[in-house]
C-alpha positions as CSV (number, residue, x, y, z in Angstrom):
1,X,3.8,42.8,-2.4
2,X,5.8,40.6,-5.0
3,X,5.4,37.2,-6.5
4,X,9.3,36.7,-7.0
5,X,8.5,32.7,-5.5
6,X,6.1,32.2,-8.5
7,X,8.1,33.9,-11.2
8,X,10.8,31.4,-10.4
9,X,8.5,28.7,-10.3
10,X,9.1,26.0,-13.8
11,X,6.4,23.4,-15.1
12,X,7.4,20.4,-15.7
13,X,5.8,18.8,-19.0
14,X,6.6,15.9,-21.8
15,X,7.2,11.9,-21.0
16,X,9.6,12.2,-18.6
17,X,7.9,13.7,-15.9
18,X,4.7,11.7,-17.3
19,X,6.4,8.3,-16.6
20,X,7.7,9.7,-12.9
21,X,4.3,10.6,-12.2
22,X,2.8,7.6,-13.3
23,X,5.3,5.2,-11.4
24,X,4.9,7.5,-8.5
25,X,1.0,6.7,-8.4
26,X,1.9,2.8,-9.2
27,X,3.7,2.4,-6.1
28,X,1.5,4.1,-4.0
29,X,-1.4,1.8,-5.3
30,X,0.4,-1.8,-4.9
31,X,1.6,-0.1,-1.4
32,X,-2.0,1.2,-0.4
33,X,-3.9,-2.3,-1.3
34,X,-0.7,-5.1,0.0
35,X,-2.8,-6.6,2.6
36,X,-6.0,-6.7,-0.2
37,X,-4.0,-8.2,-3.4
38,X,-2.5,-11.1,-0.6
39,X,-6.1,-11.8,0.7
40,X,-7.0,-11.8,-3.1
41,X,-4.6,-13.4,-4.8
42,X,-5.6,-16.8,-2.2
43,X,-9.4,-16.1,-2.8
44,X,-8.6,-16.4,-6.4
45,X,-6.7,-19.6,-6.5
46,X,-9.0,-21.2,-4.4
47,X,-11.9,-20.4,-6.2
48,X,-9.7,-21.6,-9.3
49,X,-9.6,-24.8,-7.7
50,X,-13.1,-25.3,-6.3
51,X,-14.3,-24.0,-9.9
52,X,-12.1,-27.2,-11.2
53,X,-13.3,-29.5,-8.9
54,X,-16.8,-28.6,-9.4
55,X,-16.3,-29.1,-13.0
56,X,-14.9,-32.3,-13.0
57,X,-17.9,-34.1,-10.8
58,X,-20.5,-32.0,-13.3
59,X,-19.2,-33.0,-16.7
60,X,-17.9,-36.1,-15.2
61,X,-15.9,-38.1,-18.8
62,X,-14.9,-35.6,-21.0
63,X,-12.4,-36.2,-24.2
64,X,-9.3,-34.4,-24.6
65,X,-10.7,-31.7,-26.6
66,X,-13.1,-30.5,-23.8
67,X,-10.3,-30.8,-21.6
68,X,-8.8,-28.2,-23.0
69,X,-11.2,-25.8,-23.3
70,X,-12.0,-26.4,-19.4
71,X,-8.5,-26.0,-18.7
72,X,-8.3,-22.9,-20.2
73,X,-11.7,-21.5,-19.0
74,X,-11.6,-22.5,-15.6
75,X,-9.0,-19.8,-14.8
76,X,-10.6,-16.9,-16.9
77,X,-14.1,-17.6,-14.7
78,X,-12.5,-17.6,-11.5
79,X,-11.4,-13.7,-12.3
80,X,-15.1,-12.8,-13.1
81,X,-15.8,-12.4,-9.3
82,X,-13.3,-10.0,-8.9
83,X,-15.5,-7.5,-10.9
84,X,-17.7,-7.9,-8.8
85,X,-16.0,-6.5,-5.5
86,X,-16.2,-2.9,-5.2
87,X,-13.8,-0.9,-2.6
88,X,-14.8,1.6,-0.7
89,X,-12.6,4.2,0.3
């Protein structure tokens, strides 16, 4: 018995065939979770917008400068949740 199949068998190595792989398993990802990153994307935003909302009527008057750093913090809290969720496969 021969292993003439193997012999003529070549590994593929270096940052070529890195990148192929690596946009290979990208696009089975985004294509594996579609329905979940929709259904997530709208969770986010309207927890974004509650997370506002709920700020405003807490703080009630605020200056500009805490304005600001609300603006920019709402957003940032309102991706804390999705550490949280854990998929199962």
């Amino acid at each position: 018995m021969t292993n003439t199949a193997i012999s003529n068998f070549a590994v593929r190595s270096g940052s070529d065939f890195w990148l192929d792989g690596y946009k290979s398993m990208l696009r089975f990802e985004t294509r594996n979770l579609r329905s979940y990153l929709t259904i997530g994307l709208a969770i986010q935003i309207f927890l974004g917008a509650v997370m506002a909302l709920m700020y405003g009527f807490y703080f009630g008057d605020v200056d500009a400068m805490q304005r600001t750093f609300l603006v920019t913090g709402i957003p940032t809290l309102a991706l804390v949740p999705i550490g949280f969720v854990r998929r199962e496969w």
